[in-house]
Structure formats: structure tokens, C-alpha cells
Backbone as XML, in Angstrom:
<?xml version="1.0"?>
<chain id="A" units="angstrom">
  <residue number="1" name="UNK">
    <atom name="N" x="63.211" y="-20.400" z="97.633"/>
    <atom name="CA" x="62.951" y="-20.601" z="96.225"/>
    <atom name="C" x="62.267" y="-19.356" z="95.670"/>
  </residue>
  <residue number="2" name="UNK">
    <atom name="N" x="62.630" y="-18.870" z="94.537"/>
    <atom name="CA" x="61.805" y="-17.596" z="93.480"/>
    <atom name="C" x="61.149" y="-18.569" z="92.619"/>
  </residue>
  <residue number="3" name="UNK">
    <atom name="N" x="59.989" y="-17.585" z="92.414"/>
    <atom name="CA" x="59.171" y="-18.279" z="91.382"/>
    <atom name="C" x="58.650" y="-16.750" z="90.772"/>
  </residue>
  <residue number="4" name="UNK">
    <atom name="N" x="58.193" y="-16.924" z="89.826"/>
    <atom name="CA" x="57.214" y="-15.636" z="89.167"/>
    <atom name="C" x="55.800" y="-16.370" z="88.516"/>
  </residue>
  <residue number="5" name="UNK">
    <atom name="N" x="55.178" y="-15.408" z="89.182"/>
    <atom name="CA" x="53.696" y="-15.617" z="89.444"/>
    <atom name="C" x="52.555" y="-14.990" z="87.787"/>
  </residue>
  <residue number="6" name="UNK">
    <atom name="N" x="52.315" y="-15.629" z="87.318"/>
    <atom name="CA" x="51.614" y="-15.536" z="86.125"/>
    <atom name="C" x="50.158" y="-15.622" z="86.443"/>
  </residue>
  <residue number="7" name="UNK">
    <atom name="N" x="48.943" y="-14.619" z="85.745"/>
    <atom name="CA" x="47.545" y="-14.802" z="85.731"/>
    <atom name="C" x="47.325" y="-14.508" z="84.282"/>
  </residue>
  <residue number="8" name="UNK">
    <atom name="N" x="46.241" y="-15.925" z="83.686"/>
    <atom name="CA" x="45.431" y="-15.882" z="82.727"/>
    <atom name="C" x="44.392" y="-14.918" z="82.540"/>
  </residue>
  <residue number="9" name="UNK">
    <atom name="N" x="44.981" y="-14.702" z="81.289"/>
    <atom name="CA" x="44.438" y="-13.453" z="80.945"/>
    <atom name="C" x="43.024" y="-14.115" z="80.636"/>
  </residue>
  <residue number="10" name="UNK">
    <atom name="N" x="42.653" y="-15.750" z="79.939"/>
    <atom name="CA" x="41.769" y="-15.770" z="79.485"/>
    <atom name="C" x="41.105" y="-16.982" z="80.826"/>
  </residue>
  <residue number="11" name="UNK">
    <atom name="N" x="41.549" y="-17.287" z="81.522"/>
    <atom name="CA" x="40.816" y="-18.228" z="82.853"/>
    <atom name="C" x="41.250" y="-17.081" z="83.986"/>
  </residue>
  <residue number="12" name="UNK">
    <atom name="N" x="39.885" y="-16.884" z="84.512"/>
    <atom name="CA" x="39.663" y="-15.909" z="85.705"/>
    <atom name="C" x="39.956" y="-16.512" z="86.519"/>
  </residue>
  <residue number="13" name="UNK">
    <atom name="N" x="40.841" y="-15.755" z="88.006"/>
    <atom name="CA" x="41.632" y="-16.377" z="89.078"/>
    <atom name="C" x="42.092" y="-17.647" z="88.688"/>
  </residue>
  <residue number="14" name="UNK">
    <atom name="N" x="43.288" y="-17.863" z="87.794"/>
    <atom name="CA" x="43.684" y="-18.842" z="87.593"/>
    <atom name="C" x="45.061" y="-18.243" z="87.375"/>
  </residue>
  <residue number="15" name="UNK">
    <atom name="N" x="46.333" y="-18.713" z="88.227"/>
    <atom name="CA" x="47.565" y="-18.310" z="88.194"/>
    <atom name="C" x="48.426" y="-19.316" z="87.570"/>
  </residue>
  <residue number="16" name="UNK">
    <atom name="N" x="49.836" y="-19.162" z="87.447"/>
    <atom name="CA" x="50.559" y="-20.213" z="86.659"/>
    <atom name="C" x="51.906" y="-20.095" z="87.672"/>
  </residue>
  <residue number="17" name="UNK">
    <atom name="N" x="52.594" y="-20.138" z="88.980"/>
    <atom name="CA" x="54.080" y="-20.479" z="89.308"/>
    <atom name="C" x="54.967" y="-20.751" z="88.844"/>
  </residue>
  <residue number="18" name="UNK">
    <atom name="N" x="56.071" y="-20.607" z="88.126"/>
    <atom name="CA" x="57.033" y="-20.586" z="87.702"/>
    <atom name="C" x="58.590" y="-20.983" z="88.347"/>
  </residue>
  <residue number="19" name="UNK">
    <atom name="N" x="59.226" y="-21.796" z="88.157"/>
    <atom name="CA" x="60.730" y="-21.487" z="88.483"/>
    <atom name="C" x="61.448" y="-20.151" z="87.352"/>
  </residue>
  <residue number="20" name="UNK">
    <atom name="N" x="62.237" y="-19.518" z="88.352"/>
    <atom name="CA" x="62.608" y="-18.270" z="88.140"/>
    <atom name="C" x="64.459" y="-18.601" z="87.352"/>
  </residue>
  <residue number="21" name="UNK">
    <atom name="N" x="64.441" y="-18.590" z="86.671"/>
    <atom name="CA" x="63.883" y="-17.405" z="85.185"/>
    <atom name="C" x="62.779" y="-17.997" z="84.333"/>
  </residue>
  <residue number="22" name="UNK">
    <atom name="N" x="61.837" y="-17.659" z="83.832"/>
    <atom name="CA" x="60.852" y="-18.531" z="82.730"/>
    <atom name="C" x="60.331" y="-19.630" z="83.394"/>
  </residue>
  <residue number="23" name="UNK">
    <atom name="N" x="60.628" y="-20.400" z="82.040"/>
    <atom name="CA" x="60.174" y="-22.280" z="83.083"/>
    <atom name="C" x="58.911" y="-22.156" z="81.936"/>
  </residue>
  <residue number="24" name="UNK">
    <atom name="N" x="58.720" y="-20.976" z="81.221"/>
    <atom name="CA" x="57.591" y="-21.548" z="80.094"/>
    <atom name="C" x="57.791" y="-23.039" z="79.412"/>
  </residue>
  <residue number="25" name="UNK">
    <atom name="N" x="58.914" y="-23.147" z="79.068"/>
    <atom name="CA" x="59.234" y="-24.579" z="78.322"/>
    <atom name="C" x="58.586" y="-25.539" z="78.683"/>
  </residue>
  <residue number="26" name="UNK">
    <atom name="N" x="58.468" y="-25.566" z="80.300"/>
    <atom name="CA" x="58.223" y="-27.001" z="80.933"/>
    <atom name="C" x="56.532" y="-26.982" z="81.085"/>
  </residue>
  <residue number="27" name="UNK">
    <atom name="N" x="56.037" y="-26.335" z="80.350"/>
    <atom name="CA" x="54.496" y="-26.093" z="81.052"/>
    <atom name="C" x="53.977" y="-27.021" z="79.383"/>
  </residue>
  <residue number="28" name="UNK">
    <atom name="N" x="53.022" y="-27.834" z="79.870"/>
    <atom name="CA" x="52.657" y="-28.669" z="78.487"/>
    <atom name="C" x="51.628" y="-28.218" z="77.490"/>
  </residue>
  <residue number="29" name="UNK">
    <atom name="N" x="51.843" y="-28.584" z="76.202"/>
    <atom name="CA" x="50.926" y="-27.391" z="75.212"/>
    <atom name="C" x="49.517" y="-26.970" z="75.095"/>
  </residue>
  <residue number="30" name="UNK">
    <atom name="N" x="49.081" y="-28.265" z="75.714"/>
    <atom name="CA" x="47.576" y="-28.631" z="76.243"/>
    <atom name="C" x="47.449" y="-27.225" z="77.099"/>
  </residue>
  <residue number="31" name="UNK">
    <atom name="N" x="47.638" y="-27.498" z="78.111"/>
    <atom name="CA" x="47.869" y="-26.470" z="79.330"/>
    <atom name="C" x="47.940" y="-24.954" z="78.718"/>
  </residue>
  <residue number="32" name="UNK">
    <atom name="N" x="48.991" y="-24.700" z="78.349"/>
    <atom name="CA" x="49.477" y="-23.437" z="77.725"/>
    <atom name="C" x="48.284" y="-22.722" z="76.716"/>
  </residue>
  <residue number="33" name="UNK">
    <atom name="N" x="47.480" y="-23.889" z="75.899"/>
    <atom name="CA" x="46.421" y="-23.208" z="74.943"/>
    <atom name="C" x="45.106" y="-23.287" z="75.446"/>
  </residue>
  <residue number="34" name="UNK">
    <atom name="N" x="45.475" y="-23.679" z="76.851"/>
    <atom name="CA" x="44.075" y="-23.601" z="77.852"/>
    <atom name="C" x="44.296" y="-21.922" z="78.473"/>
  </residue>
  <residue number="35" name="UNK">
    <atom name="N" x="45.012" y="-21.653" z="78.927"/>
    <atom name="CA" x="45.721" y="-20.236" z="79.780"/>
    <atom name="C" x="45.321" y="-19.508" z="79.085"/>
  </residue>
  <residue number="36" name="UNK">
    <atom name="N" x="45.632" y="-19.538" z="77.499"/>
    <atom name="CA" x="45.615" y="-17.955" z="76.593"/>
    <atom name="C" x="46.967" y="-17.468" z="77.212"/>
  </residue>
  <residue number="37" name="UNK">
    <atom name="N" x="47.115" y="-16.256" z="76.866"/>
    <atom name="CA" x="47.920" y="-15.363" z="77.179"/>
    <atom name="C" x="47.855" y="-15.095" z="78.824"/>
  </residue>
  <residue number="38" name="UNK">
    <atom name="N" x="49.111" y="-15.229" z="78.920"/>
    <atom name="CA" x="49.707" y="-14.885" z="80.305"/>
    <atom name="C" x="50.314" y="-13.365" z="80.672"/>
  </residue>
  <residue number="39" name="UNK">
    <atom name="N" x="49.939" y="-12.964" z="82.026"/>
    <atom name="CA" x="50.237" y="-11.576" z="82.179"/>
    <atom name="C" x="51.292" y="-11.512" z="83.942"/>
  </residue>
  <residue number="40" name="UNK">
    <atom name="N" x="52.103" y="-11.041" z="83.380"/>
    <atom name="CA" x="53.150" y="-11.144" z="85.021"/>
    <atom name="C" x="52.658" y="-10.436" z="85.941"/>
  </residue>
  <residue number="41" name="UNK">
    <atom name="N" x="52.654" y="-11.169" z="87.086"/>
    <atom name="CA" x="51.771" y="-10.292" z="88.659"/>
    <atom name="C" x="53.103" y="-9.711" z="89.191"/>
  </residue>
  <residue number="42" name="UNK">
    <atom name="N" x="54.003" y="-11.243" z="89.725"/>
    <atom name="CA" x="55.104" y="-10.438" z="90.507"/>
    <atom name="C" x="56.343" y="-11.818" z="90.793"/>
  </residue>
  <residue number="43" name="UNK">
    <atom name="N" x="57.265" y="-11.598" z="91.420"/>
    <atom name="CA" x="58.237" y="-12.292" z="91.501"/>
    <atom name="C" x="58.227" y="-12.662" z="93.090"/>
  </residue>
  <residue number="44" name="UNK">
    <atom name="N" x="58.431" y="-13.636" z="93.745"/>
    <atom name="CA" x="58.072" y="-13.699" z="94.626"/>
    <atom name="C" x="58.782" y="-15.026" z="95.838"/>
  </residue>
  <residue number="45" name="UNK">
    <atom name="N" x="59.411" y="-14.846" z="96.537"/>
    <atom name="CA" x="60.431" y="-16.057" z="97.372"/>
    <atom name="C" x="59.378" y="-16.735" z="98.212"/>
  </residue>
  <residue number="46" name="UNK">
    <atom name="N" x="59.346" y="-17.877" z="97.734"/>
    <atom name="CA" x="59.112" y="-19.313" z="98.783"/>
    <atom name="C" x="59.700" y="-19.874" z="99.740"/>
  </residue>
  <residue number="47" name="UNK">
    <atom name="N" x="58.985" y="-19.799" z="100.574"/>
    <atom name="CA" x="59.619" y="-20.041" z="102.269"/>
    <atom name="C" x="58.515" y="-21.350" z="102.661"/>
  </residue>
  <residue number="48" name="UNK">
    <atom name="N" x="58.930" y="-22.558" z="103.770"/>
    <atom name="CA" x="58.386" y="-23.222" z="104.055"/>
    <atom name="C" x="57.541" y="-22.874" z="104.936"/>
  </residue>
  <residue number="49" name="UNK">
    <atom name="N" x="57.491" y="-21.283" z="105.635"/>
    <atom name="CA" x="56.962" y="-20.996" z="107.095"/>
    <atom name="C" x="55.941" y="-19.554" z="106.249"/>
  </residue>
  <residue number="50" name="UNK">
    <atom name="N" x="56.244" y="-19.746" z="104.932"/>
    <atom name="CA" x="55.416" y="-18.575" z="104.021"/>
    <atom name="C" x="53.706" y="-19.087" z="104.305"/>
  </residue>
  <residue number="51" name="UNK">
    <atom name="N" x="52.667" y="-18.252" z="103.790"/>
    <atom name="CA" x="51.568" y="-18.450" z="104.431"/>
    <atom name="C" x="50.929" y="-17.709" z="102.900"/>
  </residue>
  <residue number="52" name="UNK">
    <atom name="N" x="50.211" y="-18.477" z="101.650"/>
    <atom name="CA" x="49.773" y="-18.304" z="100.779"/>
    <atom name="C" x="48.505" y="-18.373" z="100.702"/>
  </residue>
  <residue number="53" name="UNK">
    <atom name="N" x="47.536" y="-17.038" z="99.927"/>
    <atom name="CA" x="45.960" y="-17.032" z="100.604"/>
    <atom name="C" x="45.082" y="-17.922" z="99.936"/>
  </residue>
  <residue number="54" name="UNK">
    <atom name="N" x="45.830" y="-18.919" z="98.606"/>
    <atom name="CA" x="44.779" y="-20.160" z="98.889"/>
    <atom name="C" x="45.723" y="-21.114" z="98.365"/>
  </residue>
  <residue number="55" name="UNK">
    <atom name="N" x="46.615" y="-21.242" z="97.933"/>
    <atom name="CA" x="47.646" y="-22.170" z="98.142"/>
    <atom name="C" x="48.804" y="-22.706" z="99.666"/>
  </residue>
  <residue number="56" name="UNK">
    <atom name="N" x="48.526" y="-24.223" z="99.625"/>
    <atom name="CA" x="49.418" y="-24.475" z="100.668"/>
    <atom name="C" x="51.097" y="-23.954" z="99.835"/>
  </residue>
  <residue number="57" name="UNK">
    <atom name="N" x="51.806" y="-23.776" z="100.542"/>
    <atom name="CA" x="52.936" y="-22.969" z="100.395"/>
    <atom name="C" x="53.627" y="-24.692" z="99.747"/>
  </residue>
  <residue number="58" name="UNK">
    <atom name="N" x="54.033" y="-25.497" z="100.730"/>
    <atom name="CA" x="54.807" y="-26.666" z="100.632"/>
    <atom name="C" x="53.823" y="-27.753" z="99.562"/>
  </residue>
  <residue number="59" name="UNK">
    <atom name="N" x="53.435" y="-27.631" z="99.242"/>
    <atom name="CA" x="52.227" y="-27.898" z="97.819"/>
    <atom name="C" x="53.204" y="-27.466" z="96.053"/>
  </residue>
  <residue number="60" name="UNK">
    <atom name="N" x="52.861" y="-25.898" z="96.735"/>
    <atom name="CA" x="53.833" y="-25.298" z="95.186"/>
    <atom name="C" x="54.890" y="-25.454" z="95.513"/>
  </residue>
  <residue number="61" name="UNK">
    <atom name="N" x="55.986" y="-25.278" z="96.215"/>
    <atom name="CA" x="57.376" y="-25.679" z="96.314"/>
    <atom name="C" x="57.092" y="-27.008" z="95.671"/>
  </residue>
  <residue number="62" name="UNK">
    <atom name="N" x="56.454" y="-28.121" z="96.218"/>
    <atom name="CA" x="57.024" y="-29.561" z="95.528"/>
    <atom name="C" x="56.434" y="-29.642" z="93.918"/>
  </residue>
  <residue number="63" name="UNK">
    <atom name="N" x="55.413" y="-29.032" z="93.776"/>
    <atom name="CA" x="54.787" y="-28.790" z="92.168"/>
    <atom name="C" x="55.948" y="-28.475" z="91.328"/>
  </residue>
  <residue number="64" name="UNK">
    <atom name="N" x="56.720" y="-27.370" z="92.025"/>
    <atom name="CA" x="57.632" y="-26.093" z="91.140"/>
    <atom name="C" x="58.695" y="-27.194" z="90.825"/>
  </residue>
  <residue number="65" name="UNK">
    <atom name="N" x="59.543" y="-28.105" z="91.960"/>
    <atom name="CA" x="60.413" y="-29.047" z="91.880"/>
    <atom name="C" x="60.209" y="-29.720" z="91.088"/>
  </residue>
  <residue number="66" name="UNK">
    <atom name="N" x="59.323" y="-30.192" z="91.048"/>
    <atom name="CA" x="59.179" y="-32.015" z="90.426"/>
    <atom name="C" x="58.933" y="-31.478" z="89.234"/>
  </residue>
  <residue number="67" name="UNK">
    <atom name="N" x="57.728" y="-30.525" z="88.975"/>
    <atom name="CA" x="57.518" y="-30.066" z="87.241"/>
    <atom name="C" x="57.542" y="-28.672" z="86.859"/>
  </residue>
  <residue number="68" name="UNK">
    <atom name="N" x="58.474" y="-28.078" z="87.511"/>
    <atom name="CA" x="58.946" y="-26.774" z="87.372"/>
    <atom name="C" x="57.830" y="-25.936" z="86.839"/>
  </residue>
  <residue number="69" name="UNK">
    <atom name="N" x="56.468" y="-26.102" z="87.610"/>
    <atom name="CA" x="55.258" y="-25.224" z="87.208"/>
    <atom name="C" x="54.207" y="-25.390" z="88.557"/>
  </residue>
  <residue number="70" name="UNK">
    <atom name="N" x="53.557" y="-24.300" z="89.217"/>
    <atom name="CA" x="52.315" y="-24.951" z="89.864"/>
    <atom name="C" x="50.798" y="-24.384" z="89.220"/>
  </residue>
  <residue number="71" name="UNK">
    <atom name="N" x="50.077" y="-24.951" z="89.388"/>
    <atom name="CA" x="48.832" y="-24.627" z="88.654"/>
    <atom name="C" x="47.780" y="-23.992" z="89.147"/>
  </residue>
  <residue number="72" name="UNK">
    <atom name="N" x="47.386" y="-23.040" z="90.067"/>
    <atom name="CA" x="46.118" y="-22.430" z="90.668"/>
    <atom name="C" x="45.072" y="-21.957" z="90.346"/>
  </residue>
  <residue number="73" name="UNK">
    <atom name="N" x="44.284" y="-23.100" z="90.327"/>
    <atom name="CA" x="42.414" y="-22.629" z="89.636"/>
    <atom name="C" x="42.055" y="-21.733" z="90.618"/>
  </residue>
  <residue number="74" name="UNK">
    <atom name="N" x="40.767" y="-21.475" z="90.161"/>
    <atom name="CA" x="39.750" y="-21.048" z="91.348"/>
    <atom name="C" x="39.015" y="-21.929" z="92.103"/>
  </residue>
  <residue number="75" name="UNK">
    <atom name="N" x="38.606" y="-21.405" z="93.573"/>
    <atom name="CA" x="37.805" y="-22.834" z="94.208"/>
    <atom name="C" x="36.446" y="-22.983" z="93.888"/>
  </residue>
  <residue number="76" name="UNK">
    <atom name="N" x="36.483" y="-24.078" z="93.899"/>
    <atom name="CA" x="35.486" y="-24.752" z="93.527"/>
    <atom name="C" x="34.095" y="-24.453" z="94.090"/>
  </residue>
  <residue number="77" name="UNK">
    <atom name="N" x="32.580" y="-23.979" z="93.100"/>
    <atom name="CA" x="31.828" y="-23.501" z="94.006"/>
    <atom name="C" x="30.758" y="-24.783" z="93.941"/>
  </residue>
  <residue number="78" name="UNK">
    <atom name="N" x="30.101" y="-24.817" z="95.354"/>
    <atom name="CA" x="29.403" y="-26.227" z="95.607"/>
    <atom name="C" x="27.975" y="-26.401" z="94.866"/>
  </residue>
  <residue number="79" name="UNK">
    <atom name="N" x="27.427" y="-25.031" z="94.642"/>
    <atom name="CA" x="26.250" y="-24.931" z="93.675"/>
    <atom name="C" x="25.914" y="-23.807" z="93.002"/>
  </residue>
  <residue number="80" name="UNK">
    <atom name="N" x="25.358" y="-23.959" z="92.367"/>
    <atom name="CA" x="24.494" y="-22.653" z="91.564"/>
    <atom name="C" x="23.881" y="-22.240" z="92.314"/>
  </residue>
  <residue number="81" name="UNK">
    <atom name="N" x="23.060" y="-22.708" z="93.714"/>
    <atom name="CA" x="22.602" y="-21.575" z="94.381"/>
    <atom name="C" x="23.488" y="-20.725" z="95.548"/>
  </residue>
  <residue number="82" name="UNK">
    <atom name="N" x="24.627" y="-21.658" z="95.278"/>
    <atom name="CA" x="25.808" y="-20.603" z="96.143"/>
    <atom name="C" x="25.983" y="-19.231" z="95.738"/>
  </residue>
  <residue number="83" name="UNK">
    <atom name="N" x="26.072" y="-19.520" z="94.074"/>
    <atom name="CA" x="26.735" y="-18.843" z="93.097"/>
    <atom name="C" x="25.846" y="-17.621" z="93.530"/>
  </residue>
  <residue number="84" name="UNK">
    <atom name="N" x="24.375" y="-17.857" z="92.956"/>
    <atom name="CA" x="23.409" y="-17.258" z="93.385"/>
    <atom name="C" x="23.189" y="-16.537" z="94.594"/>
  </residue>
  <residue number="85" name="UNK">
    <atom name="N" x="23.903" y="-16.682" z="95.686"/>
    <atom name="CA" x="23.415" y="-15.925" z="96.827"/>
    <atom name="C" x="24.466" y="-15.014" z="97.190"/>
  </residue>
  <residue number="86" name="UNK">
    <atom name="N" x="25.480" y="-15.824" z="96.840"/>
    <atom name="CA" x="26.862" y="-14.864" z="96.732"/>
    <atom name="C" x="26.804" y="-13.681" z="96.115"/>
  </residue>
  <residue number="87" name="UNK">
    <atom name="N" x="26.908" y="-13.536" z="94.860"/>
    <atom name="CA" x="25.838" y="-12.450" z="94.004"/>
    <atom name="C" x="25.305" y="-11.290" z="94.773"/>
  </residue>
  <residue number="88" name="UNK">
    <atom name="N" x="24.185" y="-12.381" z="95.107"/>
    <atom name="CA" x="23.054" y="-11.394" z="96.017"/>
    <atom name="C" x="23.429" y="-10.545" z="97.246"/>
  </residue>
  <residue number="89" name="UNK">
    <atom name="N" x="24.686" y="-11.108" z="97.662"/>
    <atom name="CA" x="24.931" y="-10.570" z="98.488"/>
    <atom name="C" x="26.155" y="-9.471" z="98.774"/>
  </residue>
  <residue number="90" name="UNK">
    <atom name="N" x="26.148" y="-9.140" z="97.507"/>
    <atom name="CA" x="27.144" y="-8.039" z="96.586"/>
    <atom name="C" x="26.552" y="-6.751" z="96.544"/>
  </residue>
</chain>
């Protein structure tokens, strides 16, 4: 499977998957005026034996299928003093 890989310009580490060509249509308006403007990373083939650095691979394949979009936030941090030490340790 191709997909093309989209990052919000206005939500940090937050990507958008695509079925290849576009697939903007299918993404809902809510969603879309949450993103802001979208900026193209790269185009990119899905394999079941592919190995994605924080997405399960067979996750976005069935996302991309069923609603011809996958959605990738950033992970989730457990506290403010994570946030905080992380930082610190920059």
C-alpha cells in the first residue's frame, strides 16, 4: 500500500497518512481545522513486515482502509515533572 505522509504545520509531531493520490476529501472538517495547514514529508509503501518508529505498521494499513486516513499525535507525556526533567536534561 502507498500512502503520503502529511505534518501539521500547526500541531507539533502530529502527522496525517493518506491513501495515495490525496484522500484529503475523506479526512472530516473538524479534524482538518484542527491540523491547520498541512505540509508533505514523503510518499511512502506499506508493508506488513514494515517497522514504523511510533506507529504499529498493521494499525495504519487498517486506519488507511476502513477511513482512508491515519491520525498520529504525539505520545503522551505522564507528567509535568517528566516534561520538566526531560528539558533538563537537554
Amino acid at each position: 500500500m502507498i500512502c503520503e505522509i502529511y505534518k501539521s504545520v500547526k500541531k507539533e509531531e502530529t502527522y496525517l497518512y493518506l491513501k495515495k493520490p490525496g484522500g484529503f476529501e475523506l479526512i472530516p472538517p473538524a479534524l482538518r481545522k484542527t491540523l491547520g495547514s498541512l505540509e508533505f514529508v514523503m510518499a511512502l509503501e506499506l508493508g506488513s513486515k514494515q517497522k514504523l518508529a511510533r506507529e504499529n505498521v498493521k494499525t495504519v494499513m487498517e486506519n488507511i482502509n476502513r477511513q482512508g486516513f491515519h491520525l498520529q499525535i504525539p505520545p503522551k507525556t505522564s507528567s509535568l515533572l517528566a516534561v520538566h526533567n526531560l528539558k533538563n536534561r537537554c
